[in-house]
RODO-2510 file (C-alpha; in nm, 4 decimals, decimal comma):
residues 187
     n   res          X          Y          Z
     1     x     8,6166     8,2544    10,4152
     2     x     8,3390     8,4193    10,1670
     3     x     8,1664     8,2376     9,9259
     4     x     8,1225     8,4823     9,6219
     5     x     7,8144     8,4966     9,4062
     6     x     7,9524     8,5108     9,0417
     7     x     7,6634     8,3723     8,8410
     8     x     7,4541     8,6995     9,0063
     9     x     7,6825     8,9538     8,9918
    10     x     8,0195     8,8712     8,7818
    11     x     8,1936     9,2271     8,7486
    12     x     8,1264     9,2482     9,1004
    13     x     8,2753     8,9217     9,1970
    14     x     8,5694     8,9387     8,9813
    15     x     8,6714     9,2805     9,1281
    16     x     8,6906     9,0961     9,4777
    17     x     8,8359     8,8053     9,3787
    18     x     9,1283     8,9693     9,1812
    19     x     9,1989     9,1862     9,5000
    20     x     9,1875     8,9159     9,6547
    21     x     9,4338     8,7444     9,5038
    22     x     9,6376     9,0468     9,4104
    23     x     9,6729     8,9666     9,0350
    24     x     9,6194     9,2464     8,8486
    25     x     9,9056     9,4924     9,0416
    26     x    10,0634     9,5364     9,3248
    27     x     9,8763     9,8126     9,4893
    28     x     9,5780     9,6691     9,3928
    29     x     9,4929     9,4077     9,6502
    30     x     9,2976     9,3685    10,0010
    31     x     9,6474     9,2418    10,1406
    32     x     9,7694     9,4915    10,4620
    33     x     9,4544     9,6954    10,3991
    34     x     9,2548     9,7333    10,7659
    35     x     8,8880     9,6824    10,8982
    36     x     8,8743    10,0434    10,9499
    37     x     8,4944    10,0840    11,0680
    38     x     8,2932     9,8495    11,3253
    39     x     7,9450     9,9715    11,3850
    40     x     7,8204     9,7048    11,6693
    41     x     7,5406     9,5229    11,5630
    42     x     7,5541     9,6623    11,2325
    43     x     7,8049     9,5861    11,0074
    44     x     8,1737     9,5975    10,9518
    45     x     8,3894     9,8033    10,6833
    46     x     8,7157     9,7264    10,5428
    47     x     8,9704     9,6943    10,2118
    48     x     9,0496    10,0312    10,1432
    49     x     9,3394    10,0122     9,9092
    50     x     9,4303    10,3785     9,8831
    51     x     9,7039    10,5526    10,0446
    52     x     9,5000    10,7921    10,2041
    53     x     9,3018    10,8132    10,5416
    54     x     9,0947    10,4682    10,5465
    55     x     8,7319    10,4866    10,4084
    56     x     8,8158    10,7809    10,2142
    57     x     8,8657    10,5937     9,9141
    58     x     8,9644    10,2377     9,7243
    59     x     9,0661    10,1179     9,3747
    60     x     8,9105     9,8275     9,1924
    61     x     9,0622     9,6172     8,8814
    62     x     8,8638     9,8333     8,6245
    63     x     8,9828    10,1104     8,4642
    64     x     8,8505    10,3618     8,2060
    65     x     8,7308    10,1692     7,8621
    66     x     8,5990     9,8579     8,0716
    67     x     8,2536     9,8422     8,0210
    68     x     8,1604     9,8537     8,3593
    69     x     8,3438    10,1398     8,4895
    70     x     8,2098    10,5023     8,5580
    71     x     8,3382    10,8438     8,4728
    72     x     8,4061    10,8716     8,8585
    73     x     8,6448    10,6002     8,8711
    74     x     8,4712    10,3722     9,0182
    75     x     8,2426    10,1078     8,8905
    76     x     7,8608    10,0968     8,8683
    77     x     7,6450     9,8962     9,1027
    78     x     7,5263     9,5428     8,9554
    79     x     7,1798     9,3584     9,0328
    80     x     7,1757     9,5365     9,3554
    81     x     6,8134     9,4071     9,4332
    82     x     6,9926     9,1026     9,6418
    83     x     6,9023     9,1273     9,9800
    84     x     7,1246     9,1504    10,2828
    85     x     6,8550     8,8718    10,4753
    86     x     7,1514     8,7461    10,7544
    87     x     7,4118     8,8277    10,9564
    88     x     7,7341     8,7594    10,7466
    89     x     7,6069     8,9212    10,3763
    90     x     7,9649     9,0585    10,1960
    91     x     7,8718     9,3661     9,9800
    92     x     8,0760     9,6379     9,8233
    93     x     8,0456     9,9934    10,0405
    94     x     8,0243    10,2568     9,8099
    95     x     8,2425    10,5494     9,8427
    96     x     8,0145    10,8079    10,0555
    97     x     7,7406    10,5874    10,0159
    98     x     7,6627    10,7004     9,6947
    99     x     7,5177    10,4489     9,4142
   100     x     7,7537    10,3105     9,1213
   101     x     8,0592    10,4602     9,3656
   102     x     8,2761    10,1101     9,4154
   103     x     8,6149    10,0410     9,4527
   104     x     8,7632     9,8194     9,6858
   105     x     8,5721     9,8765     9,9936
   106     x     8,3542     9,6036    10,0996
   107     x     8,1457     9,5735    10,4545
   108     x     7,9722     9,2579    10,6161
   109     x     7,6155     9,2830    10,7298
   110     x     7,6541     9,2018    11,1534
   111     x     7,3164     9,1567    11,2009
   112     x     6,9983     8,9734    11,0368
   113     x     6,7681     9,1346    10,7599
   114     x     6,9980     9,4680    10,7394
   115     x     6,7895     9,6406    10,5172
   116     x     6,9540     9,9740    10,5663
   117     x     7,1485     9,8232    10,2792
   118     x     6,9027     9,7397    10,0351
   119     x     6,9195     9,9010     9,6869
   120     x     7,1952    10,0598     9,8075
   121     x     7,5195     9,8101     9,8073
   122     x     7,6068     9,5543     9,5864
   123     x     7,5630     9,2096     9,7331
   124     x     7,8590     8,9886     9,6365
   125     x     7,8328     8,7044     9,8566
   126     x     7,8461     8,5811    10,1925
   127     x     8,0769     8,4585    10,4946
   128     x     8,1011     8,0404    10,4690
   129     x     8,3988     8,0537    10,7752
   130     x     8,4727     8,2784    11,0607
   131     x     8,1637     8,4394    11,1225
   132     x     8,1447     8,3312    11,4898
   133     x     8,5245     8,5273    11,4881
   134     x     8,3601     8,8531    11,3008
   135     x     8,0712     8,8447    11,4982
   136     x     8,2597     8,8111    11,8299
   137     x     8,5240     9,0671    11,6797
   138     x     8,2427     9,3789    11,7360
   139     x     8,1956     9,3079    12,0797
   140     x     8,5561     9,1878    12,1792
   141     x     8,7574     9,5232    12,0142
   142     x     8,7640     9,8776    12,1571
   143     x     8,5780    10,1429    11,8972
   144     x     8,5742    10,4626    11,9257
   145     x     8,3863    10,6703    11,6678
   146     x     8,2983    10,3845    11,4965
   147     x     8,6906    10,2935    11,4680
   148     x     8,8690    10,0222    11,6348
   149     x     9,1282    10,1886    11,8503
   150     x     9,3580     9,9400    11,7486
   151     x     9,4010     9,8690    11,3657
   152     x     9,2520     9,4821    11,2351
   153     x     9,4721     9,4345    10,9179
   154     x     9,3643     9,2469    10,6677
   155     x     9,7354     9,0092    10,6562
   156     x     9,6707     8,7309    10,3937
   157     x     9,4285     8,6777    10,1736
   158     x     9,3563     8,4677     9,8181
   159     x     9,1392     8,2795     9,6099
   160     x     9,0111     7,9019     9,6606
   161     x     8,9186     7,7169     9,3104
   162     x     8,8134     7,3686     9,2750
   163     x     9,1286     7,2707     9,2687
   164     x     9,1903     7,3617     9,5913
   165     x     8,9176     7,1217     9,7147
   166     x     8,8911     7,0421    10,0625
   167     x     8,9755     6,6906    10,1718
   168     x     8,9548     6,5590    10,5011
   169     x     9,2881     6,6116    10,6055
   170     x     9,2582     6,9821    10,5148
   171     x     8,9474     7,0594    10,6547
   172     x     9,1072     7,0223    10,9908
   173     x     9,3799     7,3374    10,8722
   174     x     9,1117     7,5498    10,7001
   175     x     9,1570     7,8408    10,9238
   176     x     9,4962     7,8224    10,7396
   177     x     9,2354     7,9395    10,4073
   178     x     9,0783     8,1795    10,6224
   179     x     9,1489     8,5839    10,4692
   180     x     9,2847     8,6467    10,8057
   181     x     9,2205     8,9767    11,0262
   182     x     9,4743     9,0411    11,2892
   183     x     9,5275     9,2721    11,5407
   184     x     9,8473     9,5267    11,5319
   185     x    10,0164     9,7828    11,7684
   186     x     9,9796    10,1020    11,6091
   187     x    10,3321    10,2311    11,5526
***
């Protein structure tokens, strides 16, 4: 569960939160996309939405006329001075590592003060739930070439609002909120 940082960076946050959700279009969503890079004690890289190989690409909610999307098509970086200070920061991961070059990709910071990402990806928030699972996930999956050998698949995921708020009788089913990873036989 991620906690987003909208008042910082909007644009940003909206682009996660509507693939979230899967509003805008079907193709357009983080739903059956995979955790395709694990770098131990790094970080972790997932939701491309493309059809092609994973990490070589991603599509975000904007399209050309929206303010905040490039020529490239992609959209530009925003207020990318936030730091990635613990282990659990959610930023985007721009395509080739190149600046104003998001899409859909996002990665999560495994480690404290990563400042290989600083200036460089957007931070959009931060992991509230499941970071003992992520963090255990790097050490507790085989990778090879920075790949898990066996795909993590991104199978549900969606948007909490205020009205969702938690009571006491949900907070003992909120791994039922949880954007869920699990693990699939390659077919």
């Amino acid at each position: 569960m991620f906690e987003l940082f909208d008042h910082e960076v909007p644009e940003t946050c909206e682009n996660f939160r509507a693939l979230c959700t899967g509003e805008i279009a079907k193709e357009l969503t983080y739903k059956d996309t995979r955790i395709h890079r694990i770098v131990r004690e790094f970080m972790m890289q997932g939701g491309d939405n493309s059809n092609g190989e994973p990490g070589k690409g991603g599509k975000s909610i904007y399209k050309e006329g929206d303010i905040i999307h490039n020529k490239d098509g992609f959209f530009d970086d925003e207020n990318i001075w936030y730091p990635h200070s613990h282990a659990g920061v959610l930023s985007m991961a721009a395509l080739d590592g190149k600046k104003n070059q998001n899409g859909s990709q996002f990665c999560i910071s495994l480690r404290e003060d990563n400042q290989y990402f600083e200036e460089k990806n957007t931070t959009i928030g931060r992991v509230i739930k499941g970071l003992d699972f992520i963090l255990g996930l790097q050490h507790n999956c085989e990778i090879k070439e920075e790949k898990p050998v066996r795909p993590w698949m991104i199978t549900g995921c969606g948007e909490l609002t205020y009205e969702d708020k938690l009571t006491k009788e949900k907070a003992t089913d909120i791994d039922a909120y949880i954007v869920s990873a699990k693990m699939e036989k390659e077919i």
